[in-house]
PQR file with spaces between the fields and no chain letter, atoms N, CA, C, O and H, PARSE charges and radii, in Angstrom:
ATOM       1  N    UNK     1      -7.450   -5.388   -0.481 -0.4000 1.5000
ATOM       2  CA   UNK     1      -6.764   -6.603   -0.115 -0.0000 2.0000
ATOM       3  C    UNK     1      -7.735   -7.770   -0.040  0.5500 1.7000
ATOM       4  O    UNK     1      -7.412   -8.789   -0.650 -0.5500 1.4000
ATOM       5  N    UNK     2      -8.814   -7.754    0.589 -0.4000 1.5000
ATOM       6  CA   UNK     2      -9.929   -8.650    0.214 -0.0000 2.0000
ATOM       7  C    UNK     2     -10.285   -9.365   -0.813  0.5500 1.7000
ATOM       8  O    UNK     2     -10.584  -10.558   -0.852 -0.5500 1.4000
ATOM       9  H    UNK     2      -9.077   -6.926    1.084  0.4000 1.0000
ATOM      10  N    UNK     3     -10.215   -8.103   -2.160 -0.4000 1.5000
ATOM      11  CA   UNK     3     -10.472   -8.657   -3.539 -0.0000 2.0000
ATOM      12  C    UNK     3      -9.443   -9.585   -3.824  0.5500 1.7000
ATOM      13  O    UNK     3      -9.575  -10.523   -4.610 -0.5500 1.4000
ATOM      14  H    UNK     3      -9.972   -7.134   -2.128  0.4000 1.0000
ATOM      15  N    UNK     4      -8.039   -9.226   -2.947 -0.4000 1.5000
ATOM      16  CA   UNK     4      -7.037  -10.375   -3.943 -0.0000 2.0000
ATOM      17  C    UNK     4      -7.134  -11.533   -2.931  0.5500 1.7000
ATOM      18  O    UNK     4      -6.435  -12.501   -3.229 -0.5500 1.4000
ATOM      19  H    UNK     4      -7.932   -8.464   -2.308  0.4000 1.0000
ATOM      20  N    UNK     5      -7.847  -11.639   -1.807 -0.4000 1.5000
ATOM      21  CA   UNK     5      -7.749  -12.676   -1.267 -0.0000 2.0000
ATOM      22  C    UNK     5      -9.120  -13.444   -1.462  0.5500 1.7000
ATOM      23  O    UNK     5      -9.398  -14.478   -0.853 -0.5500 1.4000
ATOM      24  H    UNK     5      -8.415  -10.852   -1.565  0.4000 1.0000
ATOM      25  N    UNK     6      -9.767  -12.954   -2.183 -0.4000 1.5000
ATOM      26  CA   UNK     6     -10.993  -13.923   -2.499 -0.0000 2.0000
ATOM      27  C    UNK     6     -10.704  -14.302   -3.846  0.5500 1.7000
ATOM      28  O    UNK     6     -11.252  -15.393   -4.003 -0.5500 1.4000
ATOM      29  H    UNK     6      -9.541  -12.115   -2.677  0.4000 1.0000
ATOM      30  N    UNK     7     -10.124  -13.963   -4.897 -0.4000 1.5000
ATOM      31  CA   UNK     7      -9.542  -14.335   -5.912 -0.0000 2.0000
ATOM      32  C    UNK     7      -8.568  -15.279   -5.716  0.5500 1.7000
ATOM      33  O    UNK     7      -8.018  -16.002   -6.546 -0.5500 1.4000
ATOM      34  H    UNK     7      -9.678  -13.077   -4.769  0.4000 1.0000
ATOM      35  N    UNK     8      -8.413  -15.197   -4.542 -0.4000 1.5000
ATOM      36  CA   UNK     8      -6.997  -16.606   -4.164 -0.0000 2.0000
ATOM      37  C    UNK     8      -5.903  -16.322   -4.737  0.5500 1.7000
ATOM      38  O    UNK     8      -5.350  -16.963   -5.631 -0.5500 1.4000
ATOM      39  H    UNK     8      -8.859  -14.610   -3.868  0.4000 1.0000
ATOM      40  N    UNK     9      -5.391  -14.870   -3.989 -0.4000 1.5000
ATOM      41  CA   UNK     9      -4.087  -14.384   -4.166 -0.0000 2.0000
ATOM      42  C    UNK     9      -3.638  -13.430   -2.899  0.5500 1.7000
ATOM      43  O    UNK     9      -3.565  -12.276   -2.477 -0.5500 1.4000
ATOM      44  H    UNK     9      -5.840  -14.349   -3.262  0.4000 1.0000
ATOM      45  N    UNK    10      -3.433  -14.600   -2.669 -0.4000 1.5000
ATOM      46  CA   UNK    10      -3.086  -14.181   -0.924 -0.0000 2.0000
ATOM      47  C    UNK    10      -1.606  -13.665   -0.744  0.5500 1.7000
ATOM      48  O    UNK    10      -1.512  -12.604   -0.127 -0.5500 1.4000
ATOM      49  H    UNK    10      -3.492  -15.538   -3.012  0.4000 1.0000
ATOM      50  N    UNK    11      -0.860  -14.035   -1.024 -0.4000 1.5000
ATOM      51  CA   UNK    11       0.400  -13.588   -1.006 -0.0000 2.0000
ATOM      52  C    UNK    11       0.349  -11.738   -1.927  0.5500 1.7000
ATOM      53  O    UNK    11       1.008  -10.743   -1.624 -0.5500 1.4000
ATOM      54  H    UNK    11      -0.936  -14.897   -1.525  0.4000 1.0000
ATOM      55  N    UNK    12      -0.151  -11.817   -2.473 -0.4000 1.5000
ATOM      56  CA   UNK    12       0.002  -10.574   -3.528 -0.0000 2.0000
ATOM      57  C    UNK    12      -0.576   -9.317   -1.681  0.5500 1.7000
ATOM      58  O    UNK    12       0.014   -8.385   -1.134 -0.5500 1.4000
ATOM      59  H    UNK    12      -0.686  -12.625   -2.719  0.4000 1.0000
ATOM      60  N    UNK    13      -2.028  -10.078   -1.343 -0.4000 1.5000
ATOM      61  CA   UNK    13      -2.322   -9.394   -0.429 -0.0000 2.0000
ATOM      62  C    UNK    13      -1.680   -9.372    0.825  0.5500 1.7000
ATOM      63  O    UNK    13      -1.887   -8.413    1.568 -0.5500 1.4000
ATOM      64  H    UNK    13      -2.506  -10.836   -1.787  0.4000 1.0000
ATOM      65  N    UNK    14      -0.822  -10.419    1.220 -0.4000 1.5000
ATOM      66  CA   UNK    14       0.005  -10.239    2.391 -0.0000 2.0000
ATOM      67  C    UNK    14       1.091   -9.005    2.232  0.5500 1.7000
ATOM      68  O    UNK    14       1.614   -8.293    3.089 -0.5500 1.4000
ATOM      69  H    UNK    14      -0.653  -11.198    0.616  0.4000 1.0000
ATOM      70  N    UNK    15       1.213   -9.033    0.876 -0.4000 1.5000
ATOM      71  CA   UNK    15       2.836   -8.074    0.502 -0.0000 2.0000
ATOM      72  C    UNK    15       2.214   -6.774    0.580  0.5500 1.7000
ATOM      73  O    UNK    15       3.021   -5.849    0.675 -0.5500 1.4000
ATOM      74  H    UNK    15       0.788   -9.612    0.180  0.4000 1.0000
ATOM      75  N    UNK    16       0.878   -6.431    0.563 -0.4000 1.5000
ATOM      76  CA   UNK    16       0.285   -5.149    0.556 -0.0000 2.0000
ATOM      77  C    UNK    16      -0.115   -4.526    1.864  0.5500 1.7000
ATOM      78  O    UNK    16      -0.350   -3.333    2.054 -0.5500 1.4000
ATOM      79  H    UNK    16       0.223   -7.183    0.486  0.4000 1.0000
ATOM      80  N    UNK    17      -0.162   -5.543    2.772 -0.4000 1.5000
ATOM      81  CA   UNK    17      -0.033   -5.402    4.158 -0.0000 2.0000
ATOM      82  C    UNK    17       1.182   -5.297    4.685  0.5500 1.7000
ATOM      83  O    UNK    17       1.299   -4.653    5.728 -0.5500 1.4000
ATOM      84  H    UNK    17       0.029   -6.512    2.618  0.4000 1.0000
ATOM      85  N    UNK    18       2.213   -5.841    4.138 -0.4000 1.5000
ATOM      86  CA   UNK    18       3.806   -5.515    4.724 -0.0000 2.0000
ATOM      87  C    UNK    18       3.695   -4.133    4.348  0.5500 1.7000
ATOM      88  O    UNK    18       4.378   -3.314    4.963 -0.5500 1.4000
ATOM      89  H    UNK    18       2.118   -6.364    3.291  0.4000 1.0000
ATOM      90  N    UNK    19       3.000   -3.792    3.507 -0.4000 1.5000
ATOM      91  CA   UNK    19       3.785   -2.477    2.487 -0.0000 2.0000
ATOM      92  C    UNK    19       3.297   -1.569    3.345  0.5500 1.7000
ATOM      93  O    UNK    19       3.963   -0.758    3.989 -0.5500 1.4000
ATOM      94  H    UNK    19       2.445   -4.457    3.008  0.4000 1.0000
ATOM      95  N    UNK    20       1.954   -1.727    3.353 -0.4000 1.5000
ATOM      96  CA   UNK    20       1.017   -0.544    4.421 -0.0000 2.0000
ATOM      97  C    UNK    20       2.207   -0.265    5.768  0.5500 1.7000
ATOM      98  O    UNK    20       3.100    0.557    5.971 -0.5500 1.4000
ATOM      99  H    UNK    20       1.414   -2.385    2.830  0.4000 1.0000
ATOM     100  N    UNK    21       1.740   -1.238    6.379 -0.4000 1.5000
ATOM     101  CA   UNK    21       1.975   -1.299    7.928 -0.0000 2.0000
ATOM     102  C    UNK    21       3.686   -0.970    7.954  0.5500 1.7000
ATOM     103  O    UNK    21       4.030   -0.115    8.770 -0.5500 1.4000
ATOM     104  H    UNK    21       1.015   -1.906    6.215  0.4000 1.0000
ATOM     105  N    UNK    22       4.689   -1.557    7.167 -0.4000 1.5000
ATOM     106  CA   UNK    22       5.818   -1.359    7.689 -0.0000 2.0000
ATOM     107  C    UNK    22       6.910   -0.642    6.384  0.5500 1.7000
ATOM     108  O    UNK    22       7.786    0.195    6.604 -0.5500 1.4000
ATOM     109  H    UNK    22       4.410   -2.252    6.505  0.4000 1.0000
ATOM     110  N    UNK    23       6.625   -1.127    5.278 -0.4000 1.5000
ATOM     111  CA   UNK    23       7.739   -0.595    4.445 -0.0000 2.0000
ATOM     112  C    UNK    23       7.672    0.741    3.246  0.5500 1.7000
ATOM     113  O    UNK    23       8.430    0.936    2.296 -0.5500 1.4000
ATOM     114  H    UNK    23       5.914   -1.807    5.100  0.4000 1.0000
ATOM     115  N    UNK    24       6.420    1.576    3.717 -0.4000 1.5000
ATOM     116  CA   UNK    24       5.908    2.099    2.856 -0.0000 2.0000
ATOM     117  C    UNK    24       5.673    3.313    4.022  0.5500 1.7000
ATOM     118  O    UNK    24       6.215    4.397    3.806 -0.5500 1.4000
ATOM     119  H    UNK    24       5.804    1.417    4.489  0.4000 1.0000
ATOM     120  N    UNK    25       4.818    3.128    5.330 -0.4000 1.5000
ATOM     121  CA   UNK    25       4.450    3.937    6.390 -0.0000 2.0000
ATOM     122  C    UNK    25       5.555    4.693    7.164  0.5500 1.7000
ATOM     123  O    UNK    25       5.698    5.882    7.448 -0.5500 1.4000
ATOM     124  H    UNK    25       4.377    2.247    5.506  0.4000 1.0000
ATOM     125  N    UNK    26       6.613    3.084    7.512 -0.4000 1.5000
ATOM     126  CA   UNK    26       7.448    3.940    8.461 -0.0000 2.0000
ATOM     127  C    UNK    26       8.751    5.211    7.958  0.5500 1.7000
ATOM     128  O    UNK    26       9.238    6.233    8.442 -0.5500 1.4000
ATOM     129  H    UNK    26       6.497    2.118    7.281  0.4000 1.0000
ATOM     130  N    UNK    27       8.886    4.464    6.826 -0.4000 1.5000
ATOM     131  CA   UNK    27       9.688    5.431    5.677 -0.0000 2.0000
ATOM     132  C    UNK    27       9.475    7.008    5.713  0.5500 1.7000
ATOM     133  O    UNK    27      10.108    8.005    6.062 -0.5500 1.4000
ATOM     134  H    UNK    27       8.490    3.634    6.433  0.4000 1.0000
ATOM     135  N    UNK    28       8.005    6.629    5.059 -0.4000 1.5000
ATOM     136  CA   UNK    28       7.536    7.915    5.011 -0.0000 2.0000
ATOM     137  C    UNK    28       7.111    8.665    6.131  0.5500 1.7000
ATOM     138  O    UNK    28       6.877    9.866    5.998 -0.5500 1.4000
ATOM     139  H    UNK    28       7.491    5.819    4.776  0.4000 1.0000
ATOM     140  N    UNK    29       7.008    8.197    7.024 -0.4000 1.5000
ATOM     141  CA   UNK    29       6.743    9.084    8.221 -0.0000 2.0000
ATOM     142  C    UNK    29       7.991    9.599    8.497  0.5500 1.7000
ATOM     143  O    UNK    29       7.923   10.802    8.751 -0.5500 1.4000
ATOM     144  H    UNK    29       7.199    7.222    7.132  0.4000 1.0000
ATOM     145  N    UNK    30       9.254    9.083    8.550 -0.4000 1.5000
ATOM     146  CA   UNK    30      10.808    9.929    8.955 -0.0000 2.0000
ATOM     147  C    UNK    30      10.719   10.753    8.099  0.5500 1.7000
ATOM     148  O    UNK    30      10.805   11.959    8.333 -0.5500 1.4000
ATOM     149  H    UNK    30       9.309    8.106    8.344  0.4000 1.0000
ATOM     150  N    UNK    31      10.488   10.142    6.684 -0.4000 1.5000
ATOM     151  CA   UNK    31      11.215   11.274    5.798 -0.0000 2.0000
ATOM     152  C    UNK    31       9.869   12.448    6.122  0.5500 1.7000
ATOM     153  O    UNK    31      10.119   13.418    6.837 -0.5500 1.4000
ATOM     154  H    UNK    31      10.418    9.163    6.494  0.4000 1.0000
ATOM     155  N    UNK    32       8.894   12.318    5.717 -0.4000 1.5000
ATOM     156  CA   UNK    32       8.097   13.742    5.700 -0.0000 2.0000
ATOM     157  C    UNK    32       7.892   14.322    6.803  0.5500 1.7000
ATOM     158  O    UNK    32       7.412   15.444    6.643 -0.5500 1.4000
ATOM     159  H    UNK    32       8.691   11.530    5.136  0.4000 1.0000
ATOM     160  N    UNK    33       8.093   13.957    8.119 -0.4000 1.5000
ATOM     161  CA   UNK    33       8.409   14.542    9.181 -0.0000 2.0000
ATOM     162  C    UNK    33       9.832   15.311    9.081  0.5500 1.7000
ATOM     163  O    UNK    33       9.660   16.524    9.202 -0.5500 1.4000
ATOM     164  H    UNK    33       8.482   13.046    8.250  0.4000 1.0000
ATOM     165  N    UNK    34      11.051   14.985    8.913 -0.4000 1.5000
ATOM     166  CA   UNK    34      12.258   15.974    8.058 -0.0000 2.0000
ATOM     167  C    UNK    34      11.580   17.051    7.155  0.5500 1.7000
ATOM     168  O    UNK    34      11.781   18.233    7.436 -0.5500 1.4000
ATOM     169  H    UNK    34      11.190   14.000    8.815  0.4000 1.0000
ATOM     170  N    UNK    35      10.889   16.770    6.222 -0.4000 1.5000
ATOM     171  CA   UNK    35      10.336   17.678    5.288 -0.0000 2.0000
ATOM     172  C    UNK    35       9.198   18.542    6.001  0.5500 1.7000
ATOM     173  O    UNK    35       9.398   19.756    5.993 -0.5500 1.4000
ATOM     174  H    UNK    35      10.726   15.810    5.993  0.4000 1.0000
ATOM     175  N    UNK    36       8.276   18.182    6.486 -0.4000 1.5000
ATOM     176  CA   UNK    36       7.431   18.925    6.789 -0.0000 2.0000
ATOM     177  C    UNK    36       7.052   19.233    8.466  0.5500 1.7000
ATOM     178  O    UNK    36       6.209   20.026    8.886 -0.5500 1.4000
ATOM     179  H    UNK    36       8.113   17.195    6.492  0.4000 1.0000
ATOM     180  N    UNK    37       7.805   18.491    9.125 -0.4000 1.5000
ATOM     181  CA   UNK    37       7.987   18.542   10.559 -0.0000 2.0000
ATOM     182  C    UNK    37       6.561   17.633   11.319  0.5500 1.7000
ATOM     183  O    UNK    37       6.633   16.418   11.132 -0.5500 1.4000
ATOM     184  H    UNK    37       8.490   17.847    8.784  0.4000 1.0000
ATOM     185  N    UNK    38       5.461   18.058   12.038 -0.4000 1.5000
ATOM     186  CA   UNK    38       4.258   17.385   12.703 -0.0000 2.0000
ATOM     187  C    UNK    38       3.650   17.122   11.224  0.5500 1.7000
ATOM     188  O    UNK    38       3.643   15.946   10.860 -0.5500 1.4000
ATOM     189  H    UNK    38       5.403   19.045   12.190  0.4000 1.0000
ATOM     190  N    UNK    39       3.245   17.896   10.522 -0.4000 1.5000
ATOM     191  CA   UNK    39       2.153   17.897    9.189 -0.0000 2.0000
ATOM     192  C    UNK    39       2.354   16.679    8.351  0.5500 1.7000
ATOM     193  O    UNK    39       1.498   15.951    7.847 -0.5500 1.4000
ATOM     194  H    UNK    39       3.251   18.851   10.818  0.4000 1.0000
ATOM     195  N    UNK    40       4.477   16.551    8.268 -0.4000 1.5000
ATOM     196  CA   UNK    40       4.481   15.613    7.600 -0.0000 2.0000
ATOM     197  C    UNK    40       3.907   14.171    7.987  0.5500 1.7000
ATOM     198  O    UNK    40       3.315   13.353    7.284 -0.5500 1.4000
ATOM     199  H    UNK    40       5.173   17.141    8.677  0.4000 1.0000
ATOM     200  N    UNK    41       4.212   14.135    9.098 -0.4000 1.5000
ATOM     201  CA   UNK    41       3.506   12.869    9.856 -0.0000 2.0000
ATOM     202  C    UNK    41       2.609   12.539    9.429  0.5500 1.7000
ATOM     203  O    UNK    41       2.459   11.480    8.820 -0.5500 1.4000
ATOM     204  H    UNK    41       4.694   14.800    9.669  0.4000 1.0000
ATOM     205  N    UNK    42       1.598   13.556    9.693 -0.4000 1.5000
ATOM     206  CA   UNK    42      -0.178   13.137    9.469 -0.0000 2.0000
ATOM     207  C    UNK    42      -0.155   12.768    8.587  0.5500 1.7000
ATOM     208  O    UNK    42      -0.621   11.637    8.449 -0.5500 1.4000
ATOM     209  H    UNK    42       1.720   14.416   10.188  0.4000 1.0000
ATOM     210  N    UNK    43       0.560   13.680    7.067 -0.4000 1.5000
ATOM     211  CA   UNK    43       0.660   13.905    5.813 -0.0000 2.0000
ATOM     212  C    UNK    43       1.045   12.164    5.080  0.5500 1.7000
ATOM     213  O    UNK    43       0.787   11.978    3.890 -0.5500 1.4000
ATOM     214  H    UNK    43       0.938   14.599    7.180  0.4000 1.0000
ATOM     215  N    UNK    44       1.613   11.103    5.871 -0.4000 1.5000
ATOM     216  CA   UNK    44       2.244   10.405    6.064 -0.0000 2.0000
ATOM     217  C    UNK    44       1.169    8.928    5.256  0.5500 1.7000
ATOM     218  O    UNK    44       1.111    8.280    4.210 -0.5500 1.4000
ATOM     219  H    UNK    44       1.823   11.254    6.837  0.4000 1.0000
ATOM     220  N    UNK    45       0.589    9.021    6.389 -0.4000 1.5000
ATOM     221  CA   UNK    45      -0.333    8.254    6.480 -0.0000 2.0000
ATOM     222  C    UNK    45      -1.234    8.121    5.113  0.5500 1.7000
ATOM     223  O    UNK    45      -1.538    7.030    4.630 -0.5500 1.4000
ATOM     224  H    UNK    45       0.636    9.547    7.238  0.4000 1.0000
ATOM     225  N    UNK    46      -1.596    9.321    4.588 -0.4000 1.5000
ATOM     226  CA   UNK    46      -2.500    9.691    2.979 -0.0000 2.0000
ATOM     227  C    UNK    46      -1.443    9.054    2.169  0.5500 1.7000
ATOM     228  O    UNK    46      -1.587    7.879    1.830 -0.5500 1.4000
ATOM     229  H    UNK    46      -1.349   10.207    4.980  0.4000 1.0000
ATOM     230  N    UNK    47      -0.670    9.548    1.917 -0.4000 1.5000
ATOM     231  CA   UNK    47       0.508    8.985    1.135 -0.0000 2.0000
ATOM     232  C    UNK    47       0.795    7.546    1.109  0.5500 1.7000
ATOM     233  O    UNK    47       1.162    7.191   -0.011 -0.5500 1.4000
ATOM     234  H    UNK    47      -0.553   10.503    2.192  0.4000 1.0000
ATOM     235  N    UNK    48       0.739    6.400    2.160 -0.4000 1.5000
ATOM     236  CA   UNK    48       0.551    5.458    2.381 -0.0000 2.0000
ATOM     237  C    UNK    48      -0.305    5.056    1.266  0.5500 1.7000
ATOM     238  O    UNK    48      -0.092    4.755    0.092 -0.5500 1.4000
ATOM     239  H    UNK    48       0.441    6.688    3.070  0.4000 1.0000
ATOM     240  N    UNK    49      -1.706    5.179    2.267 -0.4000 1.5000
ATOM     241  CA   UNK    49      -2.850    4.524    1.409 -0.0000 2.0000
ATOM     242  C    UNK    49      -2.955    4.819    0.339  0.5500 1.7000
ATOM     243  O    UNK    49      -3.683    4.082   -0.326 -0.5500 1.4000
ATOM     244  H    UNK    49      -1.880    5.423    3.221  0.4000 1.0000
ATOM     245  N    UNK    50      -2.398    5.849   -0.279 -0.4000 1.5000
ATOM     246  CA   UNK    50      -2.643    5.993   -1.954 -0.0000 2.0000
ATOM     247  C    UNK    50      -1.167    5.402   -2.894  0.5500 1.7000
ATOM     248  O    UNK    50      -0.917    5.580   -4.086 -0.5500 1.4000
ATOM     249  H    UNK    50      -1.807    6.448    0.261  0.4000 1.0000
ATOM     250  N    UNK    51      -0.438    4.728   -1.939 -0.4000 1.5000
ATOM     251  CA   UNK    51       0.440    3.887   -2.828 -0.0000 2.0000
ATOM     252  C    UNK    51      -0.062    2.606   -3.074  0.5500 1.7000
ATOM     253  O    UNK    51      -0.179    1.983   -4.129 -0.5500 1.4000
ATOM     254  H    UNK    51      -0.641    4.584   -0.971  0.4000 1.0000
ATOM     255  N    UNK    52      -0.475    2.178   -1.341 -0.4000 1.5000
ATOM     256  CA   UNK    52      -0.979    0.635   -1.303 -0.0000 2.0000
ATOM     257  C    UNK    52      -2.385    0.642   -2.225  0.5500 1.7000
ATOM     258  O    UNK    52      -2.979   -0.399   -2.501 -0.5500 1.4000
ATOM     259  H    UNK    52      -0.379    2.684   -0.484  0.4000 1.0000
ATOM     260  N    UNK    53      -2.800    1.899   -2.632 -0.4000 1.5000
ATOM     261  CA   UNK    53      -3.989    1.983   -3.268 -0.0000 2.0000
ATOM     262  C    UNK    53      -3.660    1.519   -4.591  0.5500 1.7000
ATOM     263  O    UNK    53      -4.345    0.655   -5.138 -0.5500 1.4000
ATOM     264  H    UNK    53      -2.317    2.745   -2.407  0.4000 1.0000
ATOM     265  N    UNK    54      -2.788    1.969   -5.064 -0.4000 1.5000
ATOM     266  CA   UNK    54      -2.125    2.446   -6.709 -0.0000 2.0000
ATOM     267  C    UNK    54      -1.709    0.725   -6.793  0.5500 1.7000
ATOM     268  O    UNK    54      -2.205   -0.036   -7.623 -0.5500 1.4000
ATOM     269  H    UNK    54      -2.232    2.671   -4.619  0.4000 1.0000
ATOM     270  N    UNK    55      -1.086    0.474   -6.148 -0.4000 1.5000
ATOM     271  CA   UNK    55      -0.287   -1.073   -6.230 -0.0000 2.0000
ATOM     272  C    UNK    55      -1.375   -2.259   -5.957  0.5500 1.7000
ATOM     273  O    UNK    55      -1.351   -3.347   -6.532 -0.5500 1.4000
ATOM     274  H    UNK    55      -0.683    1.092   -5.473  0.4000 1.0000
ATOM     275  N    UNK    56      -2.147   -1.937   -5.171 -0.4000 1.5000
ATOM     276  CA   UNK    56      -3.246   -3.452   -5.062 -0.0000 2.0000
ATOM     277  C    UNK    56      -3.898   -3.152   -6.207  0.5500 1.7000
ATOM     278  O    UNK    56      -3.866   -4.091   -7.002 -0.5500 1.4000
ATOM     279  H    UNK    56      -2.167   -1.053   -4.703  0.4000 1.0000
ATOM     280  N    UNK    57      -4.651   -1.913   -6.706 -0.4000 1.5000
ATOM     281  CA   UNK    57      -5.359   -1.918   -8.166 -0.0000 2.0000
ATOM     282  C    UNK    57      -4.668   -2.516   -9.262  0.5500 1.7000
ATOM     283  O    UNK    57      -5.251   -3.204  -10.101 -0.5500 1.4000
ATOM     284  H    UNK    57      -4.677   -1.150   -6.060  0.4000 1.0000
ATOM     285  N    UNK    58      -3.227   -2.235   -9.286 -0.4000 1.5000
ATOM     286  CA   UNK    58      -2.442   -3.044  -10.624 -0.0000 2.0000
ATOM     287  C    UNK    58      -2.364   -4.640   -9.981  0.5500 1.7000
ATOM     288  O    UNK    58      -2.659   -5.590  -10.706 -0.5500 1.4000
ATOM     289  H    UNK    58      -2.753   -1.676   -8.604  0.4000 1.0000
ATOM     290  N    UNK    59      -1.915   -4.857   -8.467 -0.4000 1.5000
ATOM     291  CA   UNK    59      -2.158   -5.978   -8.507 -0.0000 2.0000
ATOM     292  C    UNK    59      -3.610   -6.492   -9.137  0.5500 1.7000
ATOM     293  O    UNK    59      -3.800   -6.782  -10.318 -0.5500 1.4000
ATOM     294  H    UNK    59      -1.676   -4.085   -7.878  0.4000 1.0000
ATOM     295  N    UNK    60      -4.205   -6.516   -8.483 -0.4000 1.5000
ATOM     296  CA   UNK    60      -5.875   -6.839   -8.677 -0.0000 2.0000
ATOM     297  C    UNK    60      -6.216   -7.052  -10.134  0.5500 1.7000
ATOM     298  O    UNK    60      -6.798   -8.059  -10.539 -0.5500 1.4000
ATOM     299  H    UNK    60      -4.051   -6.280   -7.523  0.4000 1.0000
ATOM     300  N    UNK    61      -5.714   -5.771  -11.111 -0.4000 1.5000
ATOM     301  CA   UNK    61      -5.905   -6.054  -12.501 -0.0000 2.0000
ATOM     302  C    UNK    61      -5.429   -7.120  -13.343  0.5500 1.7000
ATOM     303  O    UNK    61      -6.078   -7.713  -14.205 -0.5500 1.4000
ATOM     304  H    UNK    61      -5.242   -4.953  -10.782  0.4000 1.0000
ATOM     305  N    UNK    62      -3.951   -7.344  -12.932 -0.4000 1.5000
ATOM     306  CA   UNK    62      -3.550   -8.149  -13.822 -0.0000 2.0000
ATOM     307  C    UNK    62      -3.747   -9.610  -13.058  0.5500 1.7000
ATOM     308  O    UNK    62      -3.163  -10.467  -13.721 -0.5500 1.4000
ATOM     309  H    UNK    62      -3.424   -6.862  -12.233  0.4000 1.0000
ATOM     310  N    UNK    63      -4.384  -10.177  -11.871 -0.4000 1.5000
ATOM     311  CA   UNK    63      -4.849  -10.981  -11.457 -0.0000 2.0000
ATOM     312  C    UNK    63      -6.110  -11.723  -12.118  0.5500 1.7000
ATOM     313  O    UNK    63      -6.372  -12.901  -12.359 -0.5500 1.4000
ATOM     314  H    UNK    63      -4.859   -9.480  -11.333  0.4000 1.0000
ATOM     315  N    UNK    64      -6.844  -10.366  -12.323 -0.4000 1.5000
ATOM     316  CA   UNK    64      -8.182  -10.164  -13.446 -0.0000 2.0000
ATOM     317  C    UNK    64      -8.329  -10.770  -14.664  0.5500 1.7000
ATOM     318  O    UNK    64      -9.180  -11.486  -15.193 -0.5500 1.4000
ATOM     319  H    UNK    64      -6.631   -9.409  -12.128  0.4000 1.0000
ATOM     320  N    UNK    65      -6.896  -10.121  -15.079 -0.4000 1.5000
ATOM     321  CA   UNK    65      -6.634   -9.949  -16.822 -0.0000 2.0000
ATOM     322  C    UNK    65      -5.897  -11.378  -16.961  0.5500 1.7000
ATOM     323  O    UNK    65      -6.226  -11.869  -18.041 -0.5500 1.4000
ATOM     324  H    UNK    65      -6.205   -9.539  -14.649  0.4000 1.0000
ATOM     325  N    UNK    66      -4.909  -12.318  -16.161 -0.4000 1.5000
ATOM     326  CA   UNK    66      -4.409  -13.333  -15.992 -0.0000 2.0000
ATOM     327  C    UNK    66      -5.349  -14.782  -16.233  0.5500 1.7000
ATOM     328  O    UNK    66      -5.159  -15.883  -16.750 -0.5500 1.4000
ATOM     329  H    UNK    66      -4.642  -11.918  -15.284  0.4000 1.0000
ATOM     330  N    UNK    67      -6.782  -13.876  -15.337 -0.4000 1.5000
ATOM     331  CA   UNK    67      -7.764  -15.423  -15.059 -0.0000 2.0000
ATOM     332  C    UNK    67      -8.717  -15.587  -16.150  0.5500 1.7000
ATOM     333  O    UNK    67      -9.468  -16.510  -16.466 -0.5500 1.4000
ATOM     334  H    UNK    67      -6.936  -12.982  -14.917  0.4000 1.0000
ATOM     335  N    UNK    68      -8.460  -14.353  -16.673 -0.4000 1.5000
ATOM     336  CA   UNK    68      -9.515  -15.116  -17.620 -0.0000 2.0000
ATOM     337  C    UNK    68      -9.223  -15.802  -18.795  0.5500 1.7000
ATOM     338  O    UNK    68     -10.125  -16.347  -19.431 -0.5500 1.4000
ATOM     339  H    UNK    68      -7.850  -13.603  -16.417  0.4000 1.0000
C-alpha cells in the first residue's frame, strides 16, 4: 500500500485497506469459521493478506505500466 501511495495513488491504496480490514477479513472469517470451525478463523486472516496481496500487485502494475 505504500508503493501506491508514493506513486500518488492513494485511493487505489485506501480501497486496499477497506478490503483488508473490513470487506475481505470479516467475510471470510464467518464463512471459514462455518467451514472449518476455530482453524478457520486463524485460517482467515492468511487468506486475507494473500488477496490484498494478489490485488495491490495488479494494482501497483498497471499504475507502473500506465506511467510510463
Amino acid at each position: 500500500m505504500l508503493s501506491l501511495v508514493a506513486i500518488e495513488r492513494a485511493k487505489a491504496a485506501f480501497v486496499l485497506s477497506l478490503l483488508r480490514g473490513y470487506f475481505i477479513l470479516i467475510p471470510s472469517v464467518l464463512l471459514f469459521a462455518l467451514l472449518f470451525d476455530l482453524n478457520g478463523v486463524w485460517l482467515s486472516v492468511p487468506f486475507t493478506e494473500a488477496c490484498v496481496w494478489a490485488l495491490g500487485s495488479y494494482f501497483l502494475f498497471n499504475a507502473l505500466k500506465n506511467k510510463q
